[in-house]
N, C-alpha and C positions, 0 to 999 in steps of 0.2 A: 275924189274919184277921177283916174284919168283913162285914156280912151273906152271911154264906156260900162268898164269893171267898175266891179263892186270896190266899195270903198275898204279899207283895212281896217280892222278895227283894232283900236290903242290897245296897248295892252298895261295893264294895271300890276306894278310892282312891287313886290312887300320885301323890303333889306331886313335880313337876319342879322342878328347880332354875331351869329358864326360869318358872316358875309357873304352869306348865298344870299339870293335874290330868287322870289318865287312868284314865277307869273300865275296871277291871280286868274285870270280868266282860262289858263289853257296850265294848270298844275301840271311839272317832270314831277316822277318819283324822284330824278337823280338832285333833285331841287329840295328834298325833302329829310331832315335829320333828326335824329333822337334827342340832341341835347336843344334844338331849337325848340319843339314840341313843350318837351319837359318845361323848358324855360317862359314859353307863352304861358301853358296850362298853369302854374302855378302864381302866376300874376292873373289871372280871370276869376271871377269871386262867381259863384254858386249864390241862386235867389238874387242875383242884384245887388249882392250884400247884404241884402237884410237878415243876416244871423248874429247869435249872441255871441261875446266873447273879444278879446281884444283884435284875434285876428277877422280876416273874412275865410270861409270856407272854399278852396281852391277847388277849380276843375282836376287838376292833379290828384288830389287828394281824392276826389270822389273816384278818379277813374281806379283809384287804388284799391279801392275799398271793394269797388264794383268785382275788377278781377278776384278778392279777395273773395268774396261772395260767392261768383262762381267757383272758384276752388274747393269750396266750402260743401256748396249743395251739391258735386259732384269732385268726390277728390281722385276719380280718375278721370279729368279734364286736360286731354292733350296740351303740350305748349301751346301748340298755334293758338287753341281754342280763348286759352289767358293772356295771350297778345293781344290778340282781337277785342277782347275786354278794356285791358288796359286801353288800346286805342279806339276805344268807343267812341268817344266826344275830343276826337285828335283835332278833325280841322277846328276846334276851337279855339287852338293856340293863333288863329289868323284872325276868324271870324268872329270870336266872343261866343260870350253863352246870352242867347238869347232865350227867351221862357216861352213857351210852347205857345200860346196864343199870339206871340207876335209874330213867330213866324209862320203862322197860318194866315194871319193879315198879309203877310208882304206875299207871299202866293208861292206857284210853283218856282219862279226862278232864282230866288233864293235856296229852296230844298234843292234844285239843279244844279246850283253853285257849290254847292255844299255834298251833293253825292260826287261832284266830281275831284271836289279834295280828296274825299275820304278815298274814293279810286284808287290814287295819285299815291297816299298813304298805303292803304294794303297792297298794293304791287312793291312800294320801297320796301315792304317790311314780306314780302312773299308770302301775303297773305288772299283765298281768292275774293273776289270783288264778282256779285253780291257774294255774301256769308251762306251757308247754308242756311236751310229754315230752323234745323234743329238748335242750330248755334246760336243762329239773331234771336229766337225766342228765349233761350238763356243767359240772352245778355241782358234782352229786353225785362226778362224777371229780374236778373241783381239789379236794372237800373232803378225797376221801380221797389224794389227792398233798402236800395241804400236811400231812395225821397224820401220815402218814408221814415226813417229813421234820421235823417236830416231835416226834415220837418219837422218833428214832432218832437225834435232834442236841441234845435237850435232856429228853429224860424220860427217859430211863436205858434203852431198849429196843435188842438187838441187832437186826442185820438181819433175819435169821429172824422174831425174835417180829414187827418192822415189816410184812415179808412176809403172817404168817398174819395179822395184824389188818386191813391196811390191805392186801393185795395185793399183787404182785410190783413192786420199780419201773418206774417208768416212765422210758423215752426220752424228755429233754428238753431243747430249744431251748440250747444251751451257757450263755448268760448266765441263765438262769431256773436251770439245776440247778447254778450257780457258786454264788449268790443264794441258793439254800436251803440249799445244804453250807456256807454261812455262817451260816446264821440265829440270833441275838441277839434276846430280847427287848425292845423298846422299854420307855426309862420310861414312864409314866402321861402326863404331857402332850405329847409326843413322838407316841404313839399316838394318843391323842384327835385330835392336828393331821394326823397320817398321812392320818388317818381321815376329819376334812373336808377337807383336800385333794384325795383322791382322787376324793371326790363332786362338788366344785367342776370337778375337773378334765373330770369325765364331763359336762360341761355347756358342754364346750366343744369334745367329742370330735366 
């Protein structure tokens, strides 16, 4: 602290492997890129790991599915609306996927930290920041259709427990609930490619 001002506060650096640098505490959009994202989301394992199978189940992959979902239970779903899907659980290519009770232990400023990525993200991607309510509740349904089905197909969870955590299932589209009573985690570069593809592809939707 010098003449009397407030002191500065450090700022907290994350190097991208594309070679941006993204300040943690104060997130640019112009700090923010598709293939860095892709590339975090697809090294962050879903459940902590604890799923079956050789690989782990990537943020990538669910955020795939998630969009997938939405498409699904409305297949006249704007782009923007399957971006926004797709970058549902984006700041986690920084922050990791943390499981819902821990980040109720660590309090508001964590949730603070983390709506202000996601900000940071929907402006790079001209997306608006908050979502609408119709939207966030449709995302919020595919989020809790794909636990559910990630749960109960690969973390060890019976139907029951599936039910009281994530809700009753859901009726769906024949080829969408084929697709998830199959679900396989992707390897690592496999998902990462899922994952620009699917963004490539919303570009052409």
């Amino acid at each position: 602290m010098t003449g009397g001002g407030e002191a500065k506060r450090p700022r907290a650096w994350q190097r991208m492997l594309s070679g941006r640098r993204l300040d943690l505490l104060d997130p640019s959009p112009g700090d923010v890129a598709i293939e860095d994202i892709a590339h975090g989301l697809a090294r962050v394992a879903r459940w902590n790991g604890q799923t079956s199978g050789p690989h782990a189940l990537s943020v990538a992959q669910h955020c795939v599915i998630v969009a997938d979902i939405v498409a699904a239970l409305d297949p006249a779903s704007p782009r923007q609306a399957l971006l926004a899907a797709l970058l549902h659980d984006a700041p986690e290519y920084v922050i990791g996927d943390l499981i819902s009770p821990f980040k109720s232990a660590i309090g508001l400023d964590y949730k603070a930290f983390e709506e202000r990525l996601l900000a940071a993200i929907h402006a790079r991607f001209s997306l608006p920041h908050p979502l609408s309510g119709d939207l966030h509740k449709a995302i919020k349904r595919a989020d809790r259709i794909a636990a559910y089905y990630e749960a109960t197909r690969l973390a060890g969870f019976d139907a029951d427990e599936g039910e009281t955590y994530f809700g009753p299932a859901e009726m769906l589209p024949a080829a969408l609930s084929e697709t998830l009573s199959a679900l396989a985690p992707l390897p690592v570069h496999a998902a990462e490619r899922a994952y620009l593809e699917r963004y490539t592809a919303l570009f052409e939707y």
